[in-house]
C-alpha beads as a LAMMPS data file, in Angstrom:
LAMMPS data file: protein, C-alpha beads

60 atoms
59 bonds

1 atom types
1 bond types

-500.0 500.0 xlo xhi
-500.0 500.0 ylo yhi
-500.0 500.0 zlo zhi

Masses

1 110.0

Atoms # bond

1 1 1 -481.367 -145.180 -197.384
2 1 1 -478.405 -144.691 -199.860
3 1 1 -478.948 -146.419 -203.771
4 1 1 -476.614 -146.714 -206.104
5 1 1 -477.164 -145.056 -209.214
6 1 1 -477.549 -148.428 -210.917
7 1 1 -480.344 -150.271 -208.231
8 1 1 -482.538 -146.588 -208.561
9 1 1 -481.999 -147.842 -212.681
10 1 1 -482.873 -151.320 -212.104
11 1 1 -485.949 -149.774 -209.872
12 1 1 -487.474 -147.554 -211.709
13 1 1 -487.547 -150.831 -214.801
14 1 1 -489.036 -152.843 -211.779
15 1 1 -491.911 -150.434 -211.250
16 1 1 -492.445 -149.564 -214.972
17 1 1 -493.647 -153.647 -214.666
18 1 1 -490.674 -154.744 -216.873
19 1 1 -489.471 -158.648 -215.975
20 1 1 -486.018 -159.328 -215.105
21 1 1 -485.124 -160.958 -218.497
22 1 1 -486.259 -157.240 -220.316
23 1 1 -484.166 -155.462 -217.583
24 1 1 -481.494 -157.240 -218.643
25 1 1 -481.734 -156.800 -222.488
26 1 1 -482.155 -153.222 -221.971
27 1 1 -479.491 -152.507 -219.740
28 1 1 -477.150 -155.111 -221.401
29 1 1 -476.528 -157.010 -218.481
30 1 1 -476.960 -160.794 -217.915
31 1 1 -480.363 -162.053 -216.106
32 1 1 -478.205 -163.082 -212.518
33 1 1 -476.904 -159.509 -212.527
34 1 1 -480.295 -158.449 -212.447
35 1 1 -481.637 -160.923 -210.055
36 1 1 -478.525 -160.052 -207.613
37 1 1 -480.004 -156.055 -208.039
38 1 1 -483.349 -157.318 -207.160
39 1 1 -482.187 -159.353 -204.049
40 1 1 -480.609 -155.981 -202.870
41 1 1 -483.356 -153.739 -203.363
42 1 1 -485.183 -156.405 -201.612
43 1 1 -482.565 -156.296 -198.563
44 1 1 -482.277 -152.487 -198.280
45 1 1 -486.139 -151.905 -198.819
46 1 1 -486.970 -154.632 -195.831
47 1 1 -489.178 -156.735 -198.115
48 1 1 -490.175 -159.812 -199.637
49 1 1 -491.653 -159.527 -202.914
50 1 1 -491.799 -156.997 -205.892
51 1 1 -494.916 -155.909 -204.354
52 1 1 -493.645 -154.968 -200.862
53 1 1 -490.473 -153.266 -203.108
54 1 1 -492.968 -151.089 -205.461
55 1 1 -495.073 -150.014 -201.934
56 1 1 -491.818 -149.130 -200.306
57 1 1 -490.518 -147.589 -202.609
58 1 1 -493.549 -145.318 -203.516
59 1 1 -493.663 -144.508 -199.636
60 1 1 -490.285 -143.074 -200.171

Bonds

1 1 1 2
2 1 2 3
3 1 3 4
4 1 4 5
5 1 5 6
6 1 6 7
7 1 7 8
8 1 8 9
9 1 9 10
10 1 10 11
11 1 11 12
12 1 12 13
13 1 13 14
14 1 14 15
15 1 15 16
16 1 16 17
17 1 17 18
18 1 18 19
19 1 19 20
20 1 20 21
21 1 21 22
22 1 22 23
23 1 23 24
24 1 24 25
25 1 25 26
26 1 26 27
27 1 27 28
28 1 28 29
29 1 29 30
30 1 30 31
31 1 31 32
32 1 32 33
33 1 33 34
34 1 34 35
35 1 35 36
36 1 36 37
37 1 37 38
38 1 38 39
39 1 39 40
40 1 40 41
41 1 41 42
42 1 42 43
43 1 43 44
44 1 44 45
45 1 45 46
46 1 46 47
47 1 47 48
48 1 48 49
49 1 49 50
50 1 50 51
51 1 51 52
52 1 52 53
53 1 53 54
54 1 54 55
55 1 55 56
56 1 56 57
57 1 57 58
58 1 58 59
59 1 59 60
């Protein structure tokens, strides 16, 4: 599965437990931006929750 260098970013904040909104302040981006990461992570991963991304993920 092929990431962009941004959604492995936006993972890796995801798995250190960090909420959207902190994402977002850290990486200077609006909270949608984030949220439209997260929805894609969610679609390439095959999952349905931040739990089933952080398993995957780990698995990979």
């Amino acid at each position: 599965m092929e990431l962009t260098n941004r959604e492995k970013e936006i993972l890796d904040l995801i798995m250190d437990e960090l909420s959207s909104k902190e994402i977002a302040e850290r990486l200077v981006i609006s909270i949608s931006t984030v949220e439209a990461y997260r929805r894609s992570l969610f679609r390439k991963f095959g999952v349905h929750s931040v739990i089933g991304l952080v398993r995957a993920a780990m698995k990979m």
